[in-house]
C-alpha positions in Angstrom: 16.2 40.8 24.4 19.6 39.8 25.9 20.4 37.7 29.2 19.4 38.7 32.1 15.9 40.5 31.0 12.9 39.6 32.6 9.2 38.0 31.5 8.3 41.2 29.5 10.7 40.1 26.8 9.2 36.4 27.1 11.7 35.5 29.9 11.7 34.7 33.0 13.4 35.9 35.6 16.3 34.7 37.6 20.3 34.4 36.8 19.8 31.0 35.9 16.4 30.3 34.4 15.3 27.2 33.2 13.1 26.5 30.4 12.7 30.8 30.1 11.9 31.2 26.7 8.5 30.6 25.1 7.8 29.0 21.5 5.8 32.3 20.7 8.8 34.3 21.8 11.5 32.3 19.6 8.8 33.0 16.4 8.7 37.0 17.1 12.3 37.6 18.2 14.1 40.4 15.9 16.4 41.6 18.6 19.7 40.8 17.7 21.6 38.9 21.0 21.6 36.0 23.1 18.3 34.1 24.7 19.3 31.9 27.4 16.7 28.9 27.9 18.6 27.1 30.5 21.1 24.3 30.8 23.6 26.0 28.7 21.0 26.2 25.6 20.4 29.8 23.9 19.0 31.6 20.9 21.5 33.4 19.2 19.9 36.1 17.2 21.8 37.8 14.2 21.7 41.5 12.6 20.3 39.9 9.8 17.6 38.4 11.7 19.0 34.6 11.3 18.1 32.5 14.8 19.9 29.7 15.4 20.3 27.0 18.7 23.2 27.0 20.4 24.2 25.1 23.4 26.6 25.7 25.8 28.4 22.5 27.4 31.3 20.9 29.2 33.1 17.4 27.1 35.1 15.9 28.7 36.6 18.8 31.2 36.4 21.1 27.8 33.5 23.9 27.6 32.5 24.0 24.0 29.5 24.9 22.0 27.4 23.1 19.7 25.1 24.2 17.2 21.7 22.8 17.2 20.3 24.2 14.1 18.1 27.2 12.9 15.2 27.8 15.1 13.4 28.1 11.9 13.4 24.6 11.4 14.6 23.1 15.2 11.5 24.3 17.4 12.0 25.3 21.3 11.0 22.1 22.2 13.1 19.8 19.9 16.4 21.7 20.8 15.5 21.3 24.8 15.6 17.5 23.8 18.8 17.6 21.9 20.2 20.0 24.4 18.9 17.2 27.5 20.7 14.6 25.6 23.7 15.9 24.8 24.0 16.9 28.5 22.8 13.0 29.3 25.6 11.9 26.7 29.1 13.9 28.0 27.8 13.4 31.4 28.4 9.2 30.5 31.5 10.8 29.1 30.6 10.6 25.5 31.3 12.8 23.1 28.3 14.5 21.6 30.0 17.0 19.4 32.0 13.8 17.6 29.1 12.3 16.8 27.2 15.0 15.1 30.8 15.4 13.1 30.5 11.8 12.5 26.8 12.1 11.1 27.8 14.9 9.0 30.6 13.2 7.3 28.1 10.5 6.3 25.1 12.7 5.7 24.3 12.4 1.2 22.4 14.7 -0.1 19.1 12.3 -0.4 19.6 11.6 3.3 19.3 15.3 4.1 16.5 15.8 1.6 14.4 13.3 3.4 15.1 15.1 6.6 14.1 18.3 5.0 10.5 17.3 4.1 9.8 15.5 6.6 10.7 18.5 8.9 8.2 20.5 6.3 5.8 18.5 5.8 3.8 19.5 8.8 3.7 23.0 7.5 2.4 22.5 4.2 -1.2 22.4 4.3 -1.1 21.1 0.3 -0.2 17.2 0.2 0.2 17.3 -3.5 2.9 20.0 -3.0 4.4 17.7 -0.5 4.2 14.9 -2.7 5.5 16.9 -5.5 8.9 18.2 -3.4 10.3 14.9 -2.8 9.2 13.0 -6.2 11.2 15.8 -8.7 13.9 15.3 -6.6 13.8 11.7 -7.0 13.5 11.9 -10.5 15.6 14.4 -11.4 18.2 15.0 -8.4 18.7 12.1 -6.6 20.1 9.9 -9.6 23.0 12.7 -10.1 23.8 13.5 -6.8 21.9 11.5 -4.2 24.8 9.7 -2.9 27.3 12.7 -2.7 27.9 14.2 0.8 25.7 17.1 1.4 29.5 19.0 2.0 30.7 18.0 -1.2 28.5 19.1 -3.3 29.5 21.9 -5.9 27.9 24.1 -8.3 29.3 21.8 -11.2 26.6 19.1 -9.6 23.8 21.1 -9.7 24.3 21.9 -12.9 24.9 18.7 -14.3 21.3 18.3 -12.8 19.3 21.0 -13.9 21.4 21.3 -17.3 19.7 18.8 -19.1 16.0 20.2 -18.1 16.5 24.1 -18.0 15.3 25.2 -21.7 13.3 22.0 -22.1 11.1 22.0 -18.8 11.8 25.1 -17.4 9.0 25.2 -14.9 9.7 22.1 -13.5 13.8 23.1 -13.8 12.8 26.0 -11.4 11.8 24.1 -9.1 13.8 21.7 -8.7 16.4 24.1 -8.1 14.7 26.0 -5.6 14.1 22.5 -3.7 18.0 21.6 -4.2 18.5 25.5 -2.7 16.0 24.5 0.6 18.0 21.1 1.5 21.1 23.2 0.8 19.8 26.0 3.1 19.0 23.8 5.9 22.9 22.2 5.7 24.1 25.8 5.9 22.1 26.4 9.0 23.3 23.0 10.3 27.2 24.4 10.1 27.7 21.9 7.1 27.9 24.3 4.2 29.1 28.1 3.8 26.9 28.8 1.5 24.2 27.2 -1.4 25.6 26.5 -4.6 22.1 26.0 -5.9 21.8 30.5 -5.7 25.3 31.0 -7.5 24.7 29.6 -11.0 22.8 31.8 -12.2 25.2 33.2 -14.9 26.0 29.8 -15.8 22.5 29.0 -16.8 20.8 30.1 -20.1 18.4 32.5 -20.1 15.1 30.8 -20.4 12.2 32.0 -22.6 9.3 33.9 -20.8 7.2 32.7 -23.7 4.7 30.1 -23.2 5.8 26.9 -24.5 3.2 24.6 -25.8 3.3 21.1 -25.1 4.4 18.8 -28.4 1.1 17.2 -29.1 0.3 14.2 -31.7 -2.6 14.6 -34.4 -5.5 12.8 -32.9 -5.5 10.3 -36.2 -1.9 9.1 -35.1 -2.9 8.5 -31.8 -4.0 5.1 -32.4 -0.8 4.1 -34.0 1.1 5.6 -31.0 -1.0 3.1 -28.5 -0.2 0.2 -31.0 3.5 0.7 -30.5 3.3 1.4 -27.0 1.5 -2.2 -26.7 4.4 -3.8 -28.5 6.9 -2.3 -26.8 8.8 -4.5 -23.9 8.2 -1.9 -21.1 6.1 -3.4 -18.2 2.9 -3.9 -18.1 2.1 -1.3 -15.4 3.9 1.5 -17.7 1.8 0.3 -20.7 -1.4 0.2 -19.5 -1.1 4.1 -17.6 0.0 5.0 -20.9 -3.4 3.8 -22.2 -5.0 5.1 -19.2 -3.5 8.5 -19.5 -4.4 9.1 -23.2 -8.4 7.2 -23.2 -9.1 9.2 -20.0 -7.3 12.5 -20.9 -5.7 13.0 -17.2 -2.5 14.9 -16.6 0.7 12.3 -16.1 0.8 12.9 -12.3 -3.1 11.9 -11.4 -2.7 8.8 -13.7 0.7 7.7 -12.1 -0.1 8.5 -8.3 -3.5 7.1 -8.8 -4.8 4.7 -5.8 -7.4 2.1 -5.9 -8.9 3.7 -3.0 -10.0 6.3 -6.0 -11.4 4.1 -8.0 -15.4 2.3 -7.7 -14.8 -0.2 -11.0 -18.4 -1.3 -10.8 -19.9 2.4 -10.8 -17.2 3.1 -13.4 -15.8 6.4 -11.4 -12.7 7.8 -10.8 -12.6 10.0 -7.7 -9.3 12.2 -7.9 -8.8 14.0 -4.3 -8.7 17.6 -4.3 -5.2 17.3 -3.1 -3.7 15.6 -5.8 -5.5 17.6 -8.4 -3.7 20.9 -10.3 -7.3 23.1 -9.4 -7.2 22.0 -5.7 -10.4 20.4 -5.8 -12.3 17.0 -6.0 -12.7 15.6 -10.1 -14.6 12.3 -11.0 -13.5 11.0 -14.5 -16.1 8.8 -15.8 -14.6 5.9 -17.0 -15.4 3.9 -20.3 -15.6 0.7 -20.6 -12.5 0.2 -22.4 -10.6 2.4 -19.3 -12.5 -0.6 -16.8 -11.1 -3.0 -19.2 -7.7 -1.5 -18.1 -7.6 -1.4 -14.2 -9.1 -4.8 -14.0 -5.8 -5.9 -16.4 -3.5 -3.5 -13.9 -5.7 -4.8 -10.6 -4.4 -8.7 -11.6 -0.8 -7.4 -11.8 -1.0 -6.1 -8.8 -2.5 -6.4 -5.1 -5.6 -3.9 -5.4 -4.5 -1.7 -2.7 -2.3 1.2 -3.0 -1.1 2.2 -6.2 -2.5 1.2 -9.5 0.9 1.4 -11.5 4.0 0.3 -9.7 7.0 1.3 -10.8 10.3 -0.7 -10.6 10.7 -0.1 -6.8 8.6 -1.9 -4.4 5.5 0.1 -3.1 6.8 3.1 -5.4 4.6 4.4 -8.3 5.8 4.9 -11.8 8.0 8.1 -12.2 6.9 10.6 -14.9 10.3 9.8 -16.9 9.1 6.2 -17.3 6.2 7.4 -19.5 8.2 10.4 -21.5 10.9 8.0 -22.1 8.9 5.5 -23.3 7.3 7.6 -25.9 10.4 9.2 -27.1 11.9 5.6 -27.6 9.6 4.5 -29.5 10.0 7.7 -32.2 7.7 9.8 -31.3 8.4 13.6 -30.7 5.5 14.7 -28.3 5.1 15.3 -24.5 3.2 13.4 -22.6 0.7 16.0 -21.4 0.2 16.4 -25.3 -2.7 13.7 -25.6 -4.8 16.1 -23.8 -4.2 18.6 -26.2 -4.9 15.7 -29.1 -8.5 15.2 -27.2 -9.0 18.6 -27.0 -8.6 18.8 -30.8 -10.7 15.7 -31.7 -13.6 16.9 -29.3 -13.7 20.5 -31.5 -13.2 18.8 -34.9 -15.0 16.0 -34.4 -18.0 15.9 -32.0 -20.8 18.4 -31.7 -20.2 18.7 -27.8 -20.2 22.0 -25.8 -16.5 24.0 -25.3 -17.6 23.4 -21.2 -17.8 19.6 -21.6 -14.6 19.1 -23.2 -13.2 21.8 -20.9 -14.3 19.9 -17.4 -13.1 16.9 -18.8 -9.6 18.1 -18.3 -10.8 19.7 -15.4 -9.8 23.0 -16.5 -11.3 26.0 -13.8 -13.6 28.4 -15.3 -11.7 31.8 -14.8 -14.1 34.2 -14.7 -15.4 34.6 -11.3 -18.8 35.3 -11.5 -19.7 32.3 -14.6 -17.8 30.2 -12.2 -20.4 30.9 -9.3 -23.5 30.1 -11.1 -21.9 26.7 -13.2 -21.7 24.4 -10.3 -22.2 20.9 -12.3 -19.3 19.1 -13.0 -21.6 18.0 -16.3 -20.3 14.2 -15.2 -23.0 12.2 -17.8 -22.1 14.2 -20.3 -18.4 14.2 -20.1 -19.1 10.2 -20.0 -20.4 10.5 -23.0 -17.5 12.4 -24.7 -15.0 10.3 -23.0 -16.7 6.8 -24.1 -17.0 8.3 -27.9 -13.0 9.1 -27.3 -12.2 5.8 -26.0 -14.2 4.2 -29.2 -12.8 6.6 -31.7 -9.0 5.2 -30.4 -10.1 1.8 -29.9 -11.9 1.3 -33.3 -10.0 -1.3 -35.8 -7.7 -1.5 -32.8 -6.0 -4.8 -32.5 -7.5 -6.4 -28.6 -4.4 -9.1 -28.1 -1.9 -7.3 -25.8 
């Protein structure tokens, strides 16, 4: 509802209300028009249902208006503080509107990228997904066009960085440019941008296969050799021994890399991965072999015991899941990372008498039929030990122990 309606529209009345709207009233409004709050601060609805804060104020003997940002990421409350001190700031006869021109002239697109999940983390009830939003970027944005001005940036630079990932990852090239698309949507709802060069290069992509593409795996009888040349390799140590980790425990790249030694009970020999950080969304203990132990007491002296078990090259930062495919591509090697799962897979049918289920929960894969899974409610834990300790000594055997 426009100006000037009264409390059935979630205003109140009164030619010059203060604080008249209501959060629940910003959320619901479809009404295209103007929602004054008070103090020269309104919600300015679109025909296309866009809401965005504006506020009405005088600079310096000068009545001008300054956006605050979409209302779907500036709540009522937030723009009433903005609006209070930009009020605060050109009474002290400051200029407000300069310095948010000022901020956006400086503004690169890792700074805005922060801002943008720290604004969403709140609303996303998954922590892995929250984890996951900034960490591609890192990895795969950030090192292309981090440091450019979020203004600056053209279609040309997003593809530079989803170019090299589109056939070869496509999943994770998806998403990367839908996260590029959400920082670039918020810049356009802060005035910065005219539009979202991550949505217009569509033609300029390659069409990517709908087939499913299976991970490059490695013979299990190689796998051995691989670990010896990863050994003498001069990454660091922390690289080296997830490596080890990842291929002896059969975990995906992201639960070994992010893993915390809150996770871990070395004497017990258990790995509790939270449900958050796992694919499933739920709770998966890995048992650990002795030979795994062996390992995070090595990466426990590197390091300080708490937080992270492999740091990467920043300080307090965990390895990035380049660090490990690079490695393995340097050394020769043409497989993915996530392949060794699909080389334990193999050994477990070809080479041990253990049930399809056992091998199955060990890479915590979800039983999809509904009703099986509602009766199987053991995560068979002392028998995957089993299978994982035979793995570990099948990898280990005539293995060289100087490191």
């Amino acid at each position: 509802m426009a100006d000037g309606q009264d409390g059935r529209t979630g205003l109140k009345a009164g030619r010059h209300p203060e604080k008249a709207l209501s959060a629940a009233f910003v959320r619901t409004v479809k009404a295209p028009g103007k929602y004054t709050d008070g103090h020269g601060l309104f919600l300015k609805v679109e025909a296309s249902g866009a809401r965005r804060w504006v506020q009405r104020i005088v600079i310096r003997g000068k009545r001008t208006e300054i956006g605050l940002g979409s209302a779907s990421l500036v709540s009522l409350a937030q723009a009433r503080e903005m609006a209070q001190e930009n009020r605060r700031e050109a009474r002290q006869g400051g200029d407000p509107l300069r310095a948010k021109r000022e901020a956006q002239a400086t503004l690169t697109f890792e700074e805005a990228a922060r801002k943008v999940h720290a604004i969403h983390v709140p609303s996303w009830r998954n922590a892995k997904h929250a984890a996951q939003f900034i960490s591609t970027l890192e990895t795969y944005a950030f090192p292309n066009i981090g440091g450019h001005r979020v203004p600056d940036i053209t279609t040309a630079d997003v593809l530079a960085v989803l170019q090299p990932i589109w056939l070869e990852k496509p999943e994770t090239a998806r998403r990367v440019r839908q996260r590029i698309g959400t920082v670039m949507k918020w810049a356009v709802a802060q005035g910065w941008r005219q539009d979202n060069p991550a949505e217009s290069i569509s033609s300029a992509l390659p069409r990517q296969s709908r087939a499913q593409r299976h991970r490059k795996a490695m013979p299990y009888g190689e796998v051995r050799d691989c670990l010896k040349a990863i050994r003498a390799s001069k990454a660091s140590p922390f690289t080296k021994l997830a490596l080890e980790l990842l291929v002896i425990t059969a975990c995906r790249s992201g639960e070994v890399r992010l893993a915390d030694w809150s996770e871990m009970d070395l004497d017990r020999a258990v790995w509790t991965i939270p449900a958050e950080r796992m694919k499933a969304g739920r709770e998966h203990r890995v048992p650990l072999s002795d030979h795994a132990v062996s390992l995070l007491r090595q990466a426990q002296a590197l390091g300080t015991g708490t937080g992270f078990v492999f740091l990467g090259a920043k300080a307090g930062r965990p390895l990035s899941d380049m660090t490990l495919a690079k490695l393995v591509k340097e050394l020769g090697f043409d497989v993915d990372v996530h392949g060794f799962r699909t080389s334990f897979k193999t050994w477990a049918q070809e080479q041990t008498n253990a049930p399809r289920e056992v091998s199955e929960a060990a890479l915590a894969h979800v039983i999809r039929d509904k009703a099986e899974a509602a009766y199987a409610r053991s995560d068979l834990f002392e028998k995957r030990r089993v299978l994982m300790g035979g793995w570990a000594d099948f990898i280990m055997s005539e293995f060289s122990s100087s490191r």
